[in-house]
C-alpha positions as a Markdown table, in Angstrom:
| # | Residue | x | y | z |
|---|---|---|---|---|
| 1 | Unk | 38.4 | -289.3 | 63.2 |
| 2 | Unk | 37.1 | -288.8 | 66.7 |
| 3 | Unk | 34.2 | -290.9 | 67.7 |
| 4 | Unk | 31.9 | -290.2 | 70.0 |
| 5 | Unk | 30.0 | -292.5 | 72.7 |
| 6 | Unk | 26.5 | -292.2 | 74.0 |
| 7 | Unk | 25.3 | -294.1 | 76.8 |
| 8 | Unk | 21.3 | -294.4 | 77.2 |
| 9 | Unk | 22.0 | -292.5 | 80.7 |
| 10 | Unk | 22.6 | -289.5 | 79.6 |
| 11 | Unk | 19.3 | -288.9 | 78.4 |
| 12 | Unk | 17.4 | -291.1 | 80.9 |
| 13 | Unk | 14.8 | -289.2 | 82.4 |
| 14 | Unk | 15.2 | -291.2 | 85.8 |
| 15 | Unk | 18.3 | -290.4 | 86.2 |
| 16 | Unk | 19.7 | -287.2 | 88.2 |
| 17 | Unk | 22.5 | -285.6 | 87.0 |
| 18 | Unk | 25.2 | -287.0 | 89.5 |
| 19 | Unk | 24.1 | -290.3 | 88.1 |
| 20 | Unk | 24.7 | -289.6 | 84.6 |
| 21 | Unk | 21.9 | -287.5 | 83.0 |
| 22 | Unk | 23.7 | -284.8 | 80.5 |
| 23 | Unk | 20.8 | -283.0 | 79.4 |
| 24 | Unk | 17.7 | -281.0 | 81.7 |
| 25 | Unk | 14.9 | -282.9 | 82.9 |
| 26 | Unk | 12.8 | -281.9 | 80.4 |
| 27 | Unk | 15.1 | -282.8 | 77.2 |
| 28 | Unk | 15.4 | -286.2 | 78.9 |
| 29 | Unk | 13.3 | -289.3 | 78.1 |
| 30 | Unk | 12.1 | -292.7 | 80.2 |
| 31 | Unk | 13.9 | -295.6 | 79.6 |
| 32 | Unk | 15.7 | -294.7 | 76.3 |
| 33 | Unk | 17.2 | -297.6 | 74.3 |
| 34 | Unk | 20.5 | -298.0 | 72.2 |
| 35 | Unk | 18.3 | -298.7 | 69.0 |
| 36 | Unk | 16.3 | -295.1 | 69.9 |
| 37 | Unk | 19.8 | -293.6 | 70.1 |
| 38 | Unk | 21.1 | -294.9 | 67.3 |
| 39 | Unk | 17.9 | -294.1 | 65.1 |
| 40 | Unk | 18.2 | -290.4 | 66.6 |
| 41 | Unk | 22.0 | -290.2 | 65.5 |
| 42 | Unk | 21.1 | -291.0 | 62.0 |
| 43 | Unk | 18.5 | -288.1 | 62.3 |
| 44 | Unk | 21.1 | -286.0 | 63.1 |
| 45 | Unk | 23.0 | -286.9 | 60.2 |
| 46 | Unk | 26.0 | -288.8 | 61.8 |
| 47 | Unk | 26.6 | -292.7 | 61.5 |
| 48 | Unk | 26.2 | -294.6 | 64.5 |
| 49 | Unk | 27.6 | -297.7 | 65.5 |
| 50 | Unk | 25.6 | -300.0 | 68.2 |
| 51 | Unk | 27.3 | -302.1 | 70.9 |
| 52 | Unk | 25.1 | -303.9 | 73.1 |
| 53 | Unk | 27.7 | -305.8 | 75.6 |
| 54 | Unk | 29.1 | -302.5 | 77.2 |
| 55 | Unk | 27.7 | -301.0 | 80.5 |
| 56 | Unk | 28.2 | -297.1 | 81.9 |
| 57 | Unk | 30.5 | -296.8 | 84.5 |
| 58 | Unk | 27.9 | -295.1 | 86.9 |
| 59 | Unk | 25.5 | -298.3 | 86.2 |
| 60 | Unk | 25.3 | -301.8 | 86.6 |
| 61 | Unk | 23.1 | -303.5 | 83.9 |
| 62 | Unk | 24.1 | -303.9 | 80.8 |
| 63 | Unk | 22.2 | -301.3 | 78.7 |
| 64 | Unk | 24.5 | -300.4 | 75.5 |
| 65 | Unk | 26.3 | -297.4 | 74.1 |
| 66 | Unk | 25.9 | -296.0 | 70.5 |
| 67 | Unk | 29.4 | -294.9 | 68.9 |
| 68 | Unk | 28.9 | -291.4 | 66.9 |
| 69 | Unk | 30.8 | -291.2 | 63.8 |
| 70 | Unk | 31.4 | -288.1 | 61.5 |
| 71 | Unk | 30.6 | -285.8 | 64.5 |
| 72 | Unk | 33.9 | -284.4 | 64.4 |
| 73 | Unk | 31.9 | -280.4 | 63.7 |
| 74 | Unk | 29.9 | -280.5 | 66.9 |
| 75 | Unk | 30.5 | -280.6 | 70.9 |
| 76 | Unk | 29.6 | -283.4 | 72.6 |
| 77 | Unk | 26.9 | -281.8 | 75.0 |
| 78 | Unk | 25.3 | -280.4 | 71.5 |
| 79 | Unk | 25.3 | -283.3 | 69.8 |
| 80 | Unk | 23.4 | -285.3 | 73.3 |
| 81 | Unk | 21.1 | -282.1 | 73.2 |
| 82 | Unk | 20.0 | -283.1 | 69.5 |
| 83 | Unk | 19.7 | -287.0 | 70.0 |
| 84 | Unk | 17.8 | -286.6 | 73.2 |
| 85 | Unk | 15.2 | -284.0 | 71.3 |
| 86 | Unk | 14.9 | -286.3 | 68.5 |
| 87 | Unk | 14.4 | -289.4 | 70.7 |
| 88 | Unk | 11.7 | -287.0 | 72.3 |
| 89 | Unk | 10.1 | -286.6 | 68.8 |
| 90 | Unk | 10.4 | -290.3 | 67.7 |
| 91 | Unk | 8.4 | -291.2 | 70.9 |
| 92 | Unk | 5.6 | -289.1 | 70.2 |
C-alpha cells in the first residue's frame, strides 16, 4: 500500500508556488495545521496518520506532515485539491 504525505505547505496560502504551494491561490488556506489536514483526510474518506516532528524540505520550522492511507485510487494533486477544499470548508 502506497502512502501518501501532505505537508501544511502545500496548501498554505502564503506560500508561492516555488516555495511549496500545490494548489491555486484561491484553493489555498492561511496558516493550515496538521490536525486541519488530518481532519480533512478523514473527510475525504482516507485514514490519516499525524507526525508532528517532521519538517518540509523547502521550510525551516517544524510544522508536521499527515501520512494518507488507502489513497491508493486517486493522484496525489487530486487528493491535495480535496483536503485543501475541505480545510476551506472546515474554516468557515
Amino acid at each position: 500500500m502506497v502512502e501518501n504525505v501532505i505537508y501544511p505547505a502545500y496548501i498554505d496560502a502564503e506560500l508561492t508556488r516555488s516555495e511549496g504551494r500545490r494548489v491555486p491561490l484561491d484553493n489555498a488556506v492561511e496558516e493550515p495545521t496538521v490536525e486541519e489536514i488530518a481532519k480533512a483526510v478523514q473527510q475525504v474518506g482516507y485514514d490519516a496518520i499525524v507526525e508532528r516532528d517532521k519538517t518540509y524540505s523547502r521550510e525551516y520550522e517544524q510544522r508536521g506532515r499527515v501520512l494518507v492511507q488507502g489513497a491508493d485510487d486517486s493522484s496525489k494533486n487530486d487528493l491535495v485539491a480535496a483536503v485543501a477544499a475541505y480545510v476551506g470548508i472546515l474554516r468557515d
